[in-house]
C-alpha positions as a Markdown table, in Angstrom:
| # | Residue | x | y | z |
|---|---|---|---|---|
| 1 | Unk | -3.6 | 0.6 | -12.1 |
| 2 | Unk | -1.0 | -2.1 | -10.3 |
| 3 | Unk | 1.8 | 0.0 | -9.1 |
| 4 | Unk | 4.9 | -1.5 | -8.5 |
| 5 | Unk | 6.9 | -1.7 | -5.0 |
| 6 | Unk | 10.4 | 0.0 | -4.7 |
| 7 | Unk | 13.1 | -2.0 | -5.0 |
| 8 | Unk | 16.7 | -1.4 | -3.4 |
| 9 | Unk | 19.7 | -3.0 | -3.8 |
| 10 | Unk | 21.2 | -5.7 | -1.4 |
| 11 | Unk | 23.4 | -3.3 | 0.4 |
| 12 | Unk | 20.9 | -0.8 | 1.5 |
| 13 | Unk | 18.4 | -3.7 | 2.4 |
| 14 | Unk | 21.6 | -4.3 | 4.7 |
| 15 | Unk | 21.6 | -1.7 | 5.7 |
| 16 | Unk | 17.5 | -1.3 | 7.2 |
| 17 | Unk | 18.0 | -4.9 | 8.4 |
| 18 | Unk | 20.6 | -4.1 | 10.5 |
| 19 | Unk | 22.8 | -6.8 | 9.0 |
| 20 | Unk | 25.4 | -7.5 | 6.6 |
| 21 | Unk | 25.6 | -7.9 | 2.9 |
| 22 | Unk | 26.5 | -11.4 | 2.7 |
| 23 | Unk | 23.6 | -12.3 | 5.1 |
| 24 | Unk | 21.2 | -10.7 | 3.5 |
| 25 | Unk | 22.3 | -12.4 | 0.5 |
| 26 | Unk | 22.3 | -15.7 | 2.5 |
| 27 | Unk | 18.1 | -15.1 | 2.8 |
| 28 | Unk | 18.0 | -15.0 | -0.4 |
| 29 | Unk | 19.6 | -18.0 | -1.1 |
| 30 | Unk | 17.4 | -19.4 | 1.7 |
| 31 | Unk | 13.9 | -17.5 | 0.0 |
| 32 | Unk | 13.6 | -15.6 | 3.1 |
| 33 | Unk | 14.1 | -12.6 | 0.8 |
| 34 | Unk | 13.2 | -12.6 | -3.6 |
| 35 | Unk | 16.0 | -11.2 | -5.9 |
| 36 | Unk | 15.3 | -9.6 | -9.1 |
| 37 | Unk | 17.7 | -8.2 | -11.5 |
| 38 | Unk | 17.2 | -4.2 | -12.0 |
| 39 | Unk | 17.4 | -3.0 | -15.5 |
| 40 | Unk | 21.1 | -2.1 | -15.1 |
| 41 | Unk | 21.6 | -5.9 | -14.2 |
| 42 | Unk | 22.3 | -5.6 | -10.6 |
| 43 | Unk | 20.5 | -8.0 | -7.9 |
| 44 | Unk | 17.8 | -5.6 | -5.9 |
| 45 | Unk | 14.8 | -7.2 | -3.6 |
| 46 | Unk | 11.3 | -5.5 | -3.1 |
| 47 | Unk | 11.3 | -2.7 | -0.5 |
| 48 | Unk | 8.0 | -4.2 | 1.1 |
| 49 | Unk | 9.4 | -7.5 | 1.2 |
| 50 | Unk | 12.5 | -6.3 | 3.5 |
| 51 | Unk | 10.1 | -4.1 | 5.2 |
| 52 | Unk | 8.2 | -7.3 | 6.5 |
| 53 | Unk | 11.5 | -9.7 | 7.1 |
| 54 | Unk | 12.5 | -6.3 | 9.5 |
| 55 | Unk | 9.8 | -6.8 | 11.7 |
| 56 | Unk | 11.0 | -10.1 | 12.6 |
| 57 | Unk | 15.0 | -9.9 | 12.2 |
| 58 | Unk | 16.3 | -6.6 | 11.9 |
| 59 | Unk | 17.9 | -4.4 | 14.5 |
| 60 | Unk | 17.3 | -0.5 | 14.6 |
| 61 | Unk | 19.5 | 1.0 | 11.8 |
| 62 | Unk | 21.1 | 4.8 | 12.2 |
| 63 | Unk | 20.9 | 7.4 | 9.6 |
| 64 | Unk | 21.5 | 6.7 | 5.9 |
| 65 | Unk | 24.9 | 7.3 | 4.7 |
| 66 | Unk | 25.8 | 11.1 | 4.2 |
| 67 | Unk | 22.9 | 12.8 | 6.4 |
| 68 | Unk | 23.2 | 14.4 | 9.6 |
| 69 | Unk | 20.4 | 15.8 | 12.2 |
| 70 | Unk | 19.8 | 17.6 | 15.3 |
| 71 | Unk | 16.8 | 15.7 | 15.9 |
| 72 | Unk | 17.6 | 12.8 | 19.0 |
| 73 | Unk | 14.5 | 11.0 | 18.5 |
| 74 | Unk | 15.0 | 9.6 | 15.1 |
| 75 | Unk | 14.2 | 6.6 | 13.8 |
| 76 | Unk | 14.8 | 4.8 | 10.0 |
| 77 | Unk | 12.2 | 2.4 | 8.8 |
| 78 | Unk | 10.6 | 1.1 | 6.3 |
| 79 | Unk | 6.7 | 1.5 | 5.6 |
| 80 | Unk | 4.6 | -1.5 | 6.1 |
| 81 | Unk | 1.3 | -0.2 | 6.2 |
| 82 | Unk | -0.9 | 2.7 | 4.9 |
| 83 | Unk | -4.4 | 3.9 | 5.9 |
| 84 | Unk | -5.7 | 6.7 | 3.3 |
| 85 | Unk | -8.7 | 8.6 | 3.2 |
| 86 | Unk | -9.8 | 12.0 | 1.9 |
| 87 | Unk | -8.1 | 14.1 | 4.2 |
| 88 | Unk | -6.7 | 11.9 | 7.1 |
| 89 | Unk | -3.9 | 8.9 | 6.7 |
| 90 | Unk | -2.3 | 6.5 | 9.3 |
| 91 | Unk | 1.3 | 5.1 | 8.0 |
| 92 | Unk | 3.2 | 2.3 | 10.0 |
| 93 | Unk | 6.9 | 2.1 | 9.7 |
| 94 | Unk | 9.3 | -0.8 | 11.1 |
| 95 | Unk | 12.4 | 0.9 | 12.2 |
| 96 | Unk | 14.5 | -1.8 | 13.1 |
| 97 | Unk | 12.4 | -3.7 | 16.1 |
| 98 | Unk | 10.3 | -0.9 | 16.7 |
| 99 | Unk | 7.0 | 0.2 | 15.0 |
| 100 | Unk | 6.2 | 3.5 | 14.9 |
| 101 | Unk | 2.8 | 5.0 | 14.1 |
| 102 | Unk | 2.2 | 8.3 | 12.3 |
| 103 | Unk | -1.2 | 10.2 | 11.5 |
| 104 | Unk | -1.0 | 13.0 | 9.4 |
| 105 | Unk | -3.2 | 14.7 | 6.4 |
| 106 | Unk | -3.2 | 12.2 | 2.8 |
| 107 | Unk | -1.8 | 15.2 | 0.9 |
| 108 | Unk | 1.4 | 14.8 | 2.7 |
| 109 | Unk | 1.5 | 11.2 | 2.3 |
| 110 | Unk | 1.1 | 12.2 | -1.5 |
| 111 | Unk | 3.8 | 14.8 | -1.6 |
| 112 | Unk | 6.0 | 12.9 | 0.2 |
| 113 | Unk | 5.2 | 9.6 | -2.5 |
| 114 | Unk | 5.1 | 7.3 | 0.8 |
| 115 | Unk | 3.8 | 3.5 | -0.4 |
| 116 | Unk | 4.6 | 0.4 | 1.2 |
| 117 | Unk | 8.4 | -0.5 | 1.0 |
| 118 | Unk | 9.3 | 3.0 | 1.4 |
| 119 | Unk | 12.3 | 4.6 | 3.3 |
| 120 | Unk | 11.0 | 6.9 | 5.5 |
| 121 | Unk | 12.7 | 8.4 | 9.0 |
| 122 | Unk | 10.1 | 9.5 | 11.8 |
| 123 | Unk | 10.9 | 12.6 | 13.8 |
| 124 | Unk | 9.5 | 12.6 | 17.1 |
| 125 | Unk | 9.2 | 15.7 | 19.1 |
| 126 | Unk | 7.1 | 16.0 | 22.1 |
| 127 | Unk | 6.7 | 17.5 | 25.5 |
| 128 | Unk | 4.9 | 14.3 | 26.9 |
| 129 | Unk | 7.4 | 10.7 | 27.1 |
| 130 | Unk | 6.8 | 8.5 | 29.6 |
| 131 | Unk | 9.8 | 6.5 | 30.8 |
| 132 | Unk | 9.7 | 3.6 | 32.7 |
| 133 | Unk | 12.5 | 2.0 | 35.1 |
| 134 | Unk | 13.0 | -0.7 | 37.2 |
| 135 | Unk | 11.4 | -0.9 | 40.0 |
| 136 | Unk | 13.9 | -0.9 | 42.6 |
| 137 | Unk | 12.6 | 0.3 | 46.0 |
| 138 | Unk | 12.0 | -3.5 | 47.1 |
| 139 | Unk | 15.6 | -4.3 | 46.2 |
């Protein structure tokens, strides 16, 4: 069965390109980006599609509109890529610049109806980051 991607409207590609309206429409005027018209006749562009032109343009985006969080180590994508098996699944997002990588079990990926093109936020919680500096003891 050919399952189609989810579309959004221009705005909230915008929005997970980190740019503006009018530029986004400006791809598509280019064919960076395709436009179709959504049954209600309004302009929307393939969720995958803007997932891929994020890897290359976009800059990290902060929460959708109306939601709030506690979490500090947040960050809104788009899913580029799945890996599903039996039990096991890998999902890639683009959030903004960054790619983050996520294993978890294929019945969450199925409850939470993640395909390519999707909005998704990862949540990262750990007790092991590694941050690196500048070296600056030879300065």
């Amino acid at each position: 069965m050919l399952r189609l991607m989810p579309h959004m409207r221009i705005s909230e590609a915008a929005v997970y390109l980190g740019v503006s309206d009018d530029t986004v429409r400006r791809w598509i005027d280019r064919g960076l980006l395709q436009a179709t018209t959504d049954p209600s006749g309004r302009k929307v562009v393939d969720g995958y599609e803007v997932a891929m032109v994020a890897r290359e343009h976009a800059t990290a985006p902060g929460l959708p509109p109306g939601m709030k969080s506690s979490a500090r180590n947040r960050f809104v994508g788009l899913v580029t890529d799945l890996t599903v098996d039996t039990v096991m699944a890998q999902v890639e997002l683009q959030c903004g610049p960054f790619r983050v990588v996520s294993l978890m079990s294929s019945e969450a990926v199925r409850d939470l109806g993640l395909e390519r093109g999707s909005v998704a936020v990862a949540v990262i919680k750990s007790t092991n980051v590694v941050i690196e500096a500048e070296d600056r003891a030879g300065a």
